[in-house]
C-alpha positions in Angstrom: 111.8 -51.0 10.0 108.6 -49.7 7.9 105.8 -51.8 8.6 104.2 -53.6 5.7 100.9 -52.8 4.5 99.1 -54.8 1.8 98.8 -53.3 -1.6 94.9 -53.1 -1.1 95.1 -51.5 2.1 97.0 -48.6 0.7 94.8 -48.4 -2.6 92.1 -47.5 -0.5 93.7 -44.9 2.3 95.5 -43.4 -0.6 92.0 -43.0 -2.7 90.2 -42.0 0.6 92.7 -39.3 1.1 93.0 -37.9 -2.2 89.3 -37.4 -2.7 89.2 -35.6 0.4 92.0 -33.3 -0.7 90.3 -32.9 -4.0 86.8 -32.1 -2.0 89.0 -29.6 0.0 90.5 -27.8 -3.1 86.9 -27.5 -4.7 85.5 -26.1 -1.3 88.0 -23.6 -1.4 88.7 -22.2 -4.5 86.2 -19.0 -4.1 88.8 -18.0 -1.2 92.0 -18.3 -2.3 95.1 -16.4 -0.8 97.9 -15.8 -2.9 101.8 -15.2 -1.3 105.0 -16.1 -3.5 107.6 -18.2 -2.3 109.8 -16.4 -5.2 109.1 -14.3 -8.0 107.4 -16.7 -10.0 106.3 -19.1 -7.3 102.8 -18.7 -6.5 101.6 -20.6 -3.1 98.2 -20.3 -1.8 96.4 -21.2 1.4 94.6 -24.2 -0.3 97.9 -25.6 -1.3 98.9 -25.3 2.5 95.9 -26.6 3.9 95.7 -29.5 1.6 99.2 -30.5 2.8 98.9 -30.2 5.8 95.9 -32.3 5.9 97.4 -35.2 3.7 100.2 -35.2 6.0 98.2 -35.7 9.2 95.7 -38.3 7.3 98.6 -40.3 5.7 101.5 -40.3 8.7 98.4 -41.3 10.9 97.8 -44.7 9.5 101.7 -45.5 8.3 103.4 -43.5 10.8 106.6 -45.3 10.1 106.7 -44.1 6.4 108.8 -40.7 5.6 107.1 -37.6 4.6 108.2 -35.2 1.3 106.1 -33.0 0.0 106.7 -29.6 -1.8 105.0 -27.5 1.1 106.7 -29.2 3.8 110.3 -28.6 5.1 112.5 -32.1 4.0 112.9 -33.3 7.4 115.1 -36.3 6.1 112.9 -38.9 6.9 113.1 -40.0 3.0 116.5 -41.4 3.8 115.6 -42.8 7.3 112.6 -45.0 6.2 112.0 -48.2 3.7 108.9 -46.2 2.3 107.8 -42.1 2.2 104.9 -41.1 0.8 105.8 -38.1 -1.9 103.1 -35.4 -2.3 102.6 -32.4 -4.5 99.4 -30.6 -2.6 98.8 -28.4 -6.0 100.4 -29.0 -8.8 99.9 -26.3 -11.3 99.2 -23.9 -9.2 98.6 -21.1 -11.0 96.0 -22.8 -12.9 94.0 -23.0 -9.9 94.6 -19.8 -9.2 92.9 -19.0 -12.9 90.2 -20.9 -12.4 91.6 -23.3 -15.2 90.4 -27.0 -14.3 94.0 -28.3 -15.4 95.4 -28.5 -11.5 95.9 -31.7 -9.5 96.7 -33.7 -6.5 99.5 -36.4 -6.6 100.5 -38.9 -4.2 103.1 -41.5 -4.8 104.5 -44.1 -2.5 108.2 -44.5 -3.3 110.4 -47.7 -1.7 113.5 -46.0 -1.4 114.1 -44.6 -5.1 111.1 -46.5 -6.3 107.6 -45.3 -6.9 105.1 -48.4 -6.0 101.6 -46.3 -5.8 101.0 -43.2 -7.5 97.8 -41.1 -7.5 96.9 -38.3 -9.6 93.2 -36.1 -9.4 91.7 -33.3 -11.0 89.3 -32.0 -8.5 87.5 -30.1 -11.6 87.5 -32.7 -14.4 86.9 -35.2 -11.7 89.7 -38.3 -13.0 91.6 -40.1 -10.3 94.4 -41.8 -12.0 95.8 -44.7 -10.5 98.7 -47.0 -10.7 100.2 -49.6 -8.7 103.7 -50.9 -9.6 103.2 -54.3 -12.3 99.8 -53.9 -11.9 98.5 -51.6 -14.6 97.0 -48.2 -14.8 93.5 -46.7 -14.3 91.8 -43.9 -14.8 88.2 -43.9 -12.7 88.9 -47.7 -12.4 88.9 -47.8 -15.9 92.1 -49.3 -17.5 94.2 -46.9 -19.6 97.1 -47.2 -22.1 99.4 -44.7 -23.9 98.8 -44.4 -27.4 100.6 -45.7 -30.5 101.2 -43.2 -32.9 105.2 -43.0 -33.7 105.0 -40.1 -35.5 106.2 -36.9 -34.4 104.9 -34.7 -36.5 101.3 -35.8 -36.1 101.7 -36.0 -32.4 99.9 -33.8 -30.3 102.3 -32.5 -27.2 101.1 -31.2 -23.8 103.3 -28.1 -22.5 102.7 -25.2 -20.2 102.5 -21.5 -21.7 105.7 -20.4 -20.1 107.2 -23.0 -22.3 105.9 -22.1 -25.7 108.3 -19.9 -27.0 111.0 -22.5 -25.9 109.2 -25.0 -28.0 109.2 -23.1 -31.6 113.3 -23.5 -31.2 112.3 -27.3 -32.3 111.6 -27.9 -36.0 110.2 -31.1 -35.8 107.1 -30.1 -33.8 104.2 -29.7 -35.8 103.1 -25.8 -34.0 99.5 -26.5 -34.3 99.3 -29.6 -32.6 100.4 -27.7 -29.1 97.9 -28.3 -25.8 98.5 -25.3 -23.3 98.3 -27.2 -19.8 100.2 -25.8 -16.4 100.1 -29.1 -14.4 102.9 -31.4 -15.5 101.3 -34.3 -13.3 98.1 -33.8 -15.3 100.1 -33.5 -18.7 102.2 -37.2 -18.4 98.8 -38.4 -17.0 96.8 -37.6 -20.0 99.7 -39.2 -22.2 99.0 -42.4 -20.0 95.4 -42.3 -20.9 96.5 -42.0 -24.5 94.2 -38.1 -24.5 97.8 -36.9 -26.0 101.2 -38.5 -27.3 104.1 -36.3 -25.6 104.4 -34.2 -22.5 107.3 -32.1 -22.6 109.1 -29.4 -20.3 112.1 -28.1 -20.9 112.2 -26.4 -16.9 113.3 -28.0 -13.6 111.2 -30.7 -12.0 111.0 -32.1 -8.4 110.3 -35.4 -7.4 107.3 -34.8 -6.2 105.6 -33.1 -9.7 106.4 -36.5 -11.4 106.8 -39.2 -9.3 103.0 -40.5 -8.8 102.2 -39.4 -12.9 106.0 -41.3 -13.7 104.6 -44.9 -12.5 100.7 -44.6 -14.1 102.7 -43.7 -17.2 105.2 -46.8 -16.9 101.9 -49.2 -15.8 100.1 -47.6 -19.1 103.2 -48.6 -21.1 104.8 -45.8 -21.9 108.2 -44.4 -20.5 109.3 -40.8 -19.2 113.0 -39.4 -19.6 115.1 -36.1 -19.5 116.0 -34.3 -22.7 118.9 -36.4 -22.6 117.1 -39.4 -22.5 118.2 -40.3 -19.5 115.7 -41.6 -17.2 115.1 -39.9 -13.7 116.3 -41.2 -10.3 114.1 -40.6 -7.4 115.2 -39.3 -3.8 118.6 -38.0 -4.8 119.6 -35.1 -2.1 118.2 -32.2 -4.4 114.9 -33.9 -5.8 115.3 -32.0 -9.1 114.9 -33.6 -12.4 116.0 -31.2 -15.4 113.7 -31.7 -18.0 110.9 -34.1 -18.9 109.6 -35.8 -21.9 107.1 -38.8 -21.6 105.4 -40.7 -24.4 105.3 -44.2 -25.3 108.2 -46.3 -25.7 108.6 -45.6 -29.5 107.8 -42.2 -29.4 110.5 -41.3 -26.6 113.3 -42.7 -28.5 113.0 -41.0 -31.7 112.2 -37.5 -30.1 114.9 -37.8 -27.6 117.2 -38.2 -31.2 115.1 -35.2 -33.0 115.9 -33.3 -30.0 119.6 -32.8 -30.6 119.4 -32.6 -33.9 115.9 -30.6 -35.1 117.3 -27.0 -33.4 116.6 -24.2 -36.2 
């Protein structure tokens, strides 16, 4: 049985731990070692160290709560425990790799295919976004809410450079209204703060890229599917989510229409 913490308790171990991994990221970005997982997955030290020092911090104070995190071997412990914390150490790596301040941390604390808490910092632009479930969303403390445009074509959309040429297939995308950002945490997070109206990726996903930027969305009223519209289930056995599109509750509907339909 997972122990119980209160909901304050974990607002402040989770903030605590995040800064710290932010302060590590910042400390360490002159010295960065690049490997490859695959051919166009980057990994660096930082991305390791940061892990591994959310891990220890984290499993130290709820020891009874699984572990997931895109640097870390599943060990299962998902499926064996009430709670796990879900952590992606980098996301966006490349962009820290760049020197591009569009990387960050996320943390999200997921009740079996739940996300309750979810965390998301740039170390660079210096925003901790926070959420806890039915209990709003924040950005520096500060309460934040998606914003209400319901057009399309006057939208502005978040999507990495990879994904560009994917997104010129679409005719109803107004082309100049396009933001160039690698992190998808970051992306859905700005769409929360209502900075832009869609975030869109038309690649692969793990539960961990979303999951914490997912719940700050849904506490900032807006909503995030698949291309399908279907909305994503956390801590299935792959973790993969094929596609992602997140705007307010208007928006989503009617693009997730356009999308079938707007192909050139």
């Amino acid at each position: 049985m997972s122990k119980q913490f209160s909901p304050s308790f974990l607002e402040n171990v989770s903030k605590k731990a995040i800064l710290e991994a932010g302060q590590i990221a910042i400390s360490f970005k002159e010295n960065i070692i690049v490997q490859y997982k695959s051919e166009n997955q980057p990994v660096t030290n930082v991305d390791i160290k940061i892990d591994n020092f959310l891990k220890s911090f984290l499993k130290k104070i709820t020891p009874s709560y699984g572990w997931v995190s895109e640097e870390t071997s599943d060990d299962r412990s998902r499926f064996k425990s009430e709670f796990y914390w879900c952590v992606d150490p980098i996301d966006g790596t490349r962009s820290y790799i760049n020197k591009k301040p569009e990387y960050t941390i996320s943390i999200a604390l997921i009740k079996k295919n739940d996300p309750i808490l979810g965390l998301v910092l740039n170390p660079e632009t210096k925003e901790l976004f926070f959420a806890i479930k039915n209990k709003g969303a924040f950005c520096n403390e500060k309460k934040i809410k998606v914003s209400q445009n319901k057009d399309i074509s006057s939208s502005k959309y978040g999507i990495s450079s990879s994904e560009i040429k994917q997104i010129k297939k679409y005719k109803c995308f107004n082309q100049d209204n396009t933001i160039k950002m690698g992190s998808i945490a970051y992306k859905i997070a700005l769409v929360a703060k209502g900075e832009m109206d869609i975030a869109i990726s038309f690649t692969k996903k793990n539960d961990w890229d979303i999951a914490a930027a997912d719940l700050i969305l849904r506490e900032a009223g807006g909503c995030l599917k698949n291309i399908s519209g279907n909305k994503t289930t956390y801590n299935s056995r792959q973790m993969q989510i094929d596609s992602v599109l997140a705007s307010n509750v208007v928006l989503i509907e009617k693009l997730c229409a356009e999308l079938n339909e707007c192909k050139k």
